[in-house]
Structures are given as C-alpha cells and as structure tokens.
N, C-alpha and C positions, 0 to 999 in steps of 0.2 A: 393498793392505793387507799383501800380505810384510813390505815393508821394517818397517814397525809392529810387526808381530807376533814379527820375530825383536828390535826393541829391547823389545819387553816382555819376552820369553823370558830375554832375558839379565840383566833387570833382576832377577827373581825367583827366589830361593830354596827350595831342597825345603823343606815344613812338613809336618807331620803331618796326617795327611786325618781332621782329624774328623766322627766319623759324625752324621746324623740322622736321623729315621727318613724313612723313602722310601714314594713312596703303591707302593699293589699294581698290579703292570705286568700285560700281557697275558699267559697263560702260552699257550707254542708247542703250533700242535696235533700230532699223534701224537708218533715218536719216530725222524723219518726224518733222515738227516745233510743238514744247508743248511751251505752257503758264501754269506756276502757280500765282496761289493767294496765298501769305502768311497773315496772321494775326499776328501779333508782337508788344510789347511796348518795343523794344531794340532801344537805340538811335542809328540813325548812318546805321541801317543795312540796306537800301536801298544801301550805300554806299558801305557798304562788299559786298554784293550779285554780284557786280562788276566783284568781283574775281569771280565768280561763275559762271558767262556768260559767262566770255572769256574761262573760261575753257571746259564747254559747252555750246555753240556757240546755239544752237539747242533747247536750254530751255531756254524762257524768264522768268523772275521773278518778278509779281507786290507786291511791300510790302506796307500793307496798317497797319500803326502804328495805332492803336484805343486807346492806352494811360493806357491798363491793367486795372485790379478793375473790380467789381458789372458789369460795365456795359458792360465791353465786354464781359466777361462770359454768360451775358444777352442776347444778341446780338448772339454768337456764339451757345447759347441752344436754341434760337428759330430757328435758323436754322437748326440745327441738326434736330428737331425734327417735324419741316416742310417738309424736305427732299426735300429740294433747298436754295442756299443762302450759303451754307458753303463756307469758302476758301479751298483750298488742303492742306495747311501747316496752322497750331495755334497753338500758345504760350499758354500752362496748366501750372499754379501748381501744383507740388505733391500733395497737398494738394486735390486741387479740381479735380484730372485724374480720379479717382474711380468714380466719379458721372458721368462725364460725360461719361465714357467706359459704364456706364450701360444706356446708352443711344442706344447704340447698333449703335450709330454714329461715330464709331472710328475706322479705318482699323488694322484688327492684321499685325501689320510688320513683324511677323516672316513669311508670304508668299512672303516676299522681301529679305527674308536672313539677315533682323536684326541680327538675335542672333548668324551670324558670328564675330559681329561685340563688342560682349559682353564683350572681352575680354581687350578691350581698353578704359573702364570706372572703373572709381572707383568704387568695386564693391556693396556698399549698395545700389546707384543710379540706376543701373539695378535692385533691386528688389523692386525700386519705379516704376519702366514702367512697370513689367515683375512678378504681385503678382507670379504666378502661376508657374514661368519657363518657360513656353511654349509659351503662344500667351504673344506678344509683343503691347501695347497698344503706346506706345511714345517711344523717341529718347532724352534721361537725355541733359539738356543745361546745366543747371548751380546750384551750391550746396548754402548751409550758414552753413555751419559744424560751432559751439560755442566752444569760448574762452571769457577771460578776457581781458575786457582792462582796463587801469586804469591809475591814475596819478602820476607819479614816486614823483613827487615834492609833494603832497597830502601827499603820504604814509613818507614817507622823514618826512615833518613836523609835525605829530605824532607819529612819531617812530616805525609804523608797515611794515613787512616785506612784498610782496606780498604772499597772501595764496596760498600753496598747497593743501589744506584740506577743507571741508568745518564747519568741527572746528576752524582752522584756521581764516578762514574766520569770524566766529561768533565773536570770539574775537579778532579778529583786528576791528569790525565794533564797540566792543564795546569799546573798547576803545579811537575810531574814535570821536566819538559821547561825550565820559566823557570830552577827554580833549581841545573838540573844543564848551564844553557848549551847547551841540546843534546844533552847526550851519555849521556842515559839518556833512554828512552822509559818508561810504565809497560804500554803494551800494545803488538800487533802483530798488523797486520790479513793473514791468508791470504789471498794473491788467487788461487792455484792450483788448492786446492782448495773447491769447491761445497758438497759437503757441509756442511764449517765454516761456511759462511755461513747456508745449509739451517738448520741447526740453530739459528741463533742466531733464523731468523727463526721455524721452529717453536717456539719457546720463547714468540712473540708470536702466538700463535696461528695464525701462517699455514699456508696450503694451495699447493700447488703444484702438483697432479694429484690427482681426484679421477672416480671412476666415475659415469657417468653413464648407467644402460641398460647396451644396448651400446656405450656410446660415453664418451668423455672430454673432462673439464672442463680446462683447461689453464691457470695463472696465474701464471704465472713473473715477473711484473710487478706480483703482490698490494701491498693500501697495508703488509703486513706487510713487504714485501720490500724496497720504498721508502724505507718506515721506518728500516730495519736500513741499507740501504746509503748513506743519506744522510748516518746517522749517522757510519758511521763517515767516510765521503770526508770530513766535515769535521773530521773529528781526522786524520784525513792532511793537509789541504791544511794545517793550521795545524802540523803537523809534530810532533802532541800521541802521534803511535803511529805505531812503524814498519812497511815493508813486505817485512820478509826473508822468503826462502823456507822455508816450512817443514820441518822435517827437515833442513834442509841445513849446512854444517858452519859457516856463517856464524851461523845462529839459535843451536847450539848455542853457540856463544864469545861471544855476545853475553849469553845467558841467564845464562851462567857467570859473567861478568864483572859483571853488576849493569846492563850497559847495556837490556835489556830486564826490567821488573819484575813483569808479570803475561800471564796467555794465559787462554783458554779452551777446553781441553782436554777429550775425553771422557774414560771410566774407563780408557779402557788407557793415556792420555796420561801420568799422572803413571809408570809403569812406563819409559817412555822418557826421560824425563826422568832417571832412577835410572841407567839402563843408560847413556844417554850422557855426560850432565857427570860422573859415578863419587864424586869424594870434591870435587871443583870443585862450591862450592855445597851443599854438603850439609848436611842440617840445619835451612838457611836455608828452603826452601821449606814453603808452608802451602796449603791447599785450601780453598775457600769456597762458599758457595751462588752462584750466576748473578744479578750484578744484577739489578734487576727494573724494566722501566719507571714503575710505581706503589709509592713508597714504602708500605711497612707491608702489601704483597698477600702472597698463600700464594705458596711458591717454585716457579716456572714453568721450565721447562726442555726442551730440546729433542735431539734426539737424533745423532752421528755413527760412522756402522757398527753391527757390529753383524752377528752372520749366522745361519743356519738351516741344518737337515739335510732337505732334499729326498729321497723315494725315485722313482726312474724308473721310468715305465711299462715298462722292459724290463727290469726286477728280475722273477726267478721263482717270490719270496717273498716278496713286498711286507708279507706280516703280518709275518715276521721281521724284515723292513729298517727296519717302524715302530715293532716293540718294539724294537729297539738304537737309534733315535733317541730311543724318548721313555727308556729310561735311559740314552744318555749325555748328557740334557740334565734328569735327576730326579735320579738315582741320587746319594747325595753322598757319593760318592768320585768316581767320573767327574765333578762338578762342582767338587770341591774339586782335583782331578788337573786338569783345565784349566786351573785358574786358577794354581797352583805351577810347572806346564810351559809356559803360553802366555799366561797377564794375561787371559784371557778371563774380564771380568764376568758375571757370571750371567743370565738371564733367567727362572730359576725363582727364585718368593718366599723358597723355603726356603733353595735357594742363597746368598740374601744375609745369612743369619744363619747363615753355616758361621765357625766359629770361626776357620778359619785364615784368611778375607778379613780379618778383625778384629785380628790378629798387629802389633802394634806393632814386634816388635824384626827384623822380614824387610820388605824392600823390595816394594815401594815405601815402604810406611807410614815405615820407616826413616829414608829420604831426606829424606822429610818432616817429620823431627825426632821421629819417632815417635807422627805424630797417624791415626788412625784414617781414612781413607782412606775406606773401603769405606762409613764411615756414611754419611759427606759425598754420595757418590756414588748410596747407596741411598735418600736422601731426593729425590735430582735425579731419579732415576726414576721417583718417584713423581709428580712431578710434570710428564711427558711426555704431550704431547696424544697420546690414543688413537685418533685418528681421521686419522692421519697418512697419506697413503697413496706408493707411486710407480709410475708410467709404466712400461713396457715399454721405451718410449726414453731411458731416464734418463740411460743410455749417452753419447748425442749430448750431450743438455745436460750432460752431465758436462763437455764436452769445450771446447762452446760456450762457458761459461761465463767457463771462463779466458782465451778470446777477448775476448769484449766490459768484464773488466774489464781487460785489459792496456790496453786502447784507452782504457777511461775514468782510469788512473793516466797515462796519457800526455797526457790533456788533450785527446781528439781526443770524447769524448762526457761527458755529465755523468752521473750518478749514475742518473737517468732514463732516459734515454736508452739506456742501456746495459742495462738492463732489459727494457724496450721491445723492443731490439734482440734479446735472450737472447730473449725469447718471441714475436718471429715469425720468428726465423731455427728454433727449435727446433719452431713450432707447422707451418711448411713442412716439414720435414724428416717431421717425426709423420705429416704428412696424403700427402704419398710416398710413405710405407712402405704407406699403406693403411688407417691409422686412422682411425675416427670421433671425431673430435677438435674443439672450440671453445676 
C-alpha cells in the first residue's frame, strides 16, 4: 500500500480542517509522564499528533513512518513474536489484522472500553477490528468502499451511457471496443491484485473466510467468486477490457490517452488518478455508484484496503495507546489531517461529513471536474457487507492468487478452475500452518 498512499499524498492539497464536534474520549488516569511509540505510513502524522499533545500535555508521541508494505509487517511480526521491540500503537490492514491478532500480540481493546466507542464508525468497519463482537483487536482508520470512475468524454464519444448494471456494462465495453477498432477499451481487469477482485465479489455478497468455533470456513471458490470471474474472462476473451498492470506507467498512458475509459477504484483511488495523469485528462474524469447485478437494487459495494491502529501487548500503557487511537481515528482534526496529508478515507460516520472531504476546488474532487468525490464514496460504504471477514493466511492467498490467474489469461485453466486451484492450493497451505480449516 506505500506505493498508493504516496500517490494519494501527492494528489492532495492542504484544506482547512473543519471542526465537528468530537464524542468524549477517555481521560488519562493520574498525572504521571507516558511516552508512546507509534508505527505508521500516514504522511504528515507526526504533524497531527500535535494536536494530540497539547491536548494531552502528559503523553508524548514518537511516530516512526516505516513506509508500510512486506517489510514493516516483517518488522512489526518479529517483534511481536520476540516479545520486545513492539511499538504501542501500528498501522494493520484489514487485511493482514487476523494474522497478526493470532499472534496473540495484539491488546483486546475492549478492556479500555473500545466498544463504547462502536457506535461512531461505520458500521461494517467494526466488524473488521471486532470478528467476534466482543474482544476488540484495532481501532478502523480508514476505508476504500468501490465505485466507478470513468471518462465522461470516452463514454461521450462512443455513445454509451454510464452503466448501472453489470449487463450494462458488458455492452457498453462492447461496443466501446467495435467502434473504437480496438483501440480503446471501456474497462480493465487487475489480475495482480486480489483484493480488487475480493471486493468486486464482496459487493455480491461473497464470503471468503469466515469463523467457525475454533476453526475456519474457507471459500475461495464461492458461486460469488465464479460469478465475478467468469464475468469478467469473458470480456477479456472477447477483448471488450484490457489487462494492464495496475499502477504501472503503462495503465497510466493508457488512461490518459482515452484508450482505457472506466476502472473500479476504492476511495483513495481517484487521489491517484489526480497525482498521476496531473493536467493529462483532467476534468474529464466522473465517479459513479458500482454497477449492480440487479437492475433498480440498493447500491451494493465492496471493500479494498483499508487499515487499523492496533495497541501491542508490550505497550506499558495500553489505556493511553487506546485513547490516542480512538482520537486519531474520532478527533476531526486528526481525521480531516489524514485525509489532506494521505487520501485516507474515513471510517468514522462523522468523518465523512467533514467539510474539507466535500471541497470541490482541491484534488481529488478537482480532477474530477469538481464533483463531489467523497459523497460518491460515502454512499458506497454504506453499502458494504458487514459481515466480511479475513484469514490469518490471507498473506499466501494474496500471493496465490496472482498465480492461478496468470495461468488462466494464458489459457492453461478456465475461470473455474482456477478458482478451484486458488482454494486448495491456499486451503493446503492453511491447514500446514496448523489451522482448523474446511
């Protein structure tokens, strides 16, 4: 997520941190001096943390940025499981919180009264910290709830409408494709990364890993998954959407140029978008709701990234390390300060109606030709299954994944099979490690 989070960074402009009012946090007990260590790749947040000291005078706060990715994960698991070297506060992915909570190095916050506090996030996001309802493993930072973006002037000069549907969609990509000879696609499918796929198929209500006991349910193969990837292999095989790398300097010359016309992006996506094509395209781009399998349904969406403030059982003041998580993830300055220094959407309610996510004339929304971005986004959240969950080994199948569909763009498996393949090479690997796993 580096690479992401420095093109958001760059995309977005200092705004004015408008306030709202903030629920009442915990106050510290006596009046003795604490030091935390934070772990973070938020740009900027030494800066916020500001606010944080003068408002408690009594906690200092050292933030040490490691720049996210492989290796501070790497970094922060050997500590864990040294059992010295932790910071008191680190930056997890949804993604990756399950692996490391079975580390048994993660403080349950509900013995700090997190789950007073539950009420003030959106609420799929608490059942990213919180599988169970009961112990509290993190503190939800920030969301990528998926939409559409797309090129209004693209669609314009093919004569397709933006899709609501993902019929819709099919035939506008093919007609995208008939009258442009080839040389424009209207979409483009990620084979890289999982996640983007993940999400397209939680938007269809899929499951992928789910708690069973002590054990785990495993379905890397759901008819949601099927669904989604058959979909799309056959708007590849018909050449109706392309397969560039994501991020890579190929997508962006393609995006810029008109030859790719729409993506499905999370909330920090369109900030990348701004930060890379610069004034190439600008303007032009629009954001939309997520087609929907069922013409005329409520808008369904699915989730990519996304991350938490964990406090480590080798913090020496885990009540202080979880009052500076739940304000720099309530407080709206600390949340309106994330999102101007590092594109990070919000996962508190109140967050998403800070006036500066709302700011038409600063980037992203800018880029966008100045349409409101953040409503777009805050409606897609809302419509995020709550019940999403992930594995411990998420890791592998992260990994696997991009395996089995290289194989299937090459024609050596089909859409199935390749599926199939993802869920018992990944359900082998789970049950290795030691897991109770089906």
């Amino acid at each position: 997520m580096k690479k992401i989070a420095l093109l958001v960074s760059l995309a977005l402009a200092a705004a004015p941190l408008a306030l709202a009012a903030d629920p009442a946090f915990p106050k510290p007990e006596g009046n003795d001096k604490v030091s935390l260590e934070v772990w973070s790749w938020v740009p900027g947040l030494d800066k916020t943390v500001a606010a944080f000291t003068k408002q408690y005078p009594n906690i200092a706060v050292k933030v040490v940025n490691l720049g996210g990715g492989s290796a501070t994960y790497t970094k922060l698991r050997t500590a864990l499981k040294a059992g010295s070297g932790a910071p008191d506060v680190a930056q997890i992915e949804y993604g990756y919180l399950s692996s490391f909570a079975d580390t048994g190095g993660l403080a349950d916050l509900s013995k700090y009264g997190a789950n007073d506090y539950k009420k003030y996030f959106v609420p799929w996001t608490w059942g990213q910290v919180s599988p169970d309802g009961q112990a509290v493993y993190a503190i939800p930072q920030d969301t990528g709830p998926f939409a559409m973006v797309y090129r209004q002037d693209v669609l314009r000069k093919y004569g397709v409408a933006v899709p609501k549907t993902w019929a819709q969609f099919a035939t506008a990509a093919s007609t995208v494709n008939s009258k442009s000879a080839g040389k424009a696609k209207l979409g483009n499918f990620y084979a890289t990364f999982s996640p983007w796929f993940i999400a397209l198929a939680w938007a269809d209500g899929g499951q992928f890993f789910k708690r069973e006991g002590d054990g785990w349910v495993q379905t890397l193969n759901s008819p949601s998954a099927k669904k989604v990837l058959n979909y799309w292999y056959g708007l590849i095989k018909k050449g109706d959407v392309s397969t560039v790398p994501a991020f890579s300097a190929d997508y962006w010359n393609a995006a810029g140029a008109g030859q790719i016309g729409s993506n499905f992006e999370a909330a920090w996506g369109p900030g990348g978008y701004a930060g890379s094509l610069k004034d190439k395209s600008a303007g032009q781009w629009r954001a939309a709701a997520l087609p929907q399998w069922t013409a005329g349904s409520s808008v369904k969406s699915g989730n990519w990234g996304g991350s938490s403030n964990v406090v480590t059982t080798q913090s020496k003041h885990p009540k202080e390390a979880t009052l500076f998580a739940l304000w720099l993830n309530l407080s709206s300055s600390a949340v309106a300060a994330n999102w101007t220094n590092g594109g990070l959407f919000p996962a508190s309610a109140q967050g998403l109606t800070l006036p500066v996510l709302h700011d038409k004339t600063k980037n992203p929304s800018k880029f966008f030709g100045g349409q409101d971005l953040s409503s777009v986004y805050a409606q897609a959240s809302k419509g995020v299954n709550v019940n999403f969950q992930w594995a411990p080994w998420f890791p592998f199948a992260d990994d696997n994944y991009t395996k089995q569909i290289d194989l299937m763009l090459k024609g050596k498996l089909t859409p199935d099979q390749a599926l199939d393949a993802w869920q018992a090479e990944t359900l082998a690997y789970a049950k290795k490690e030691g897991y109770t796993v089906r």
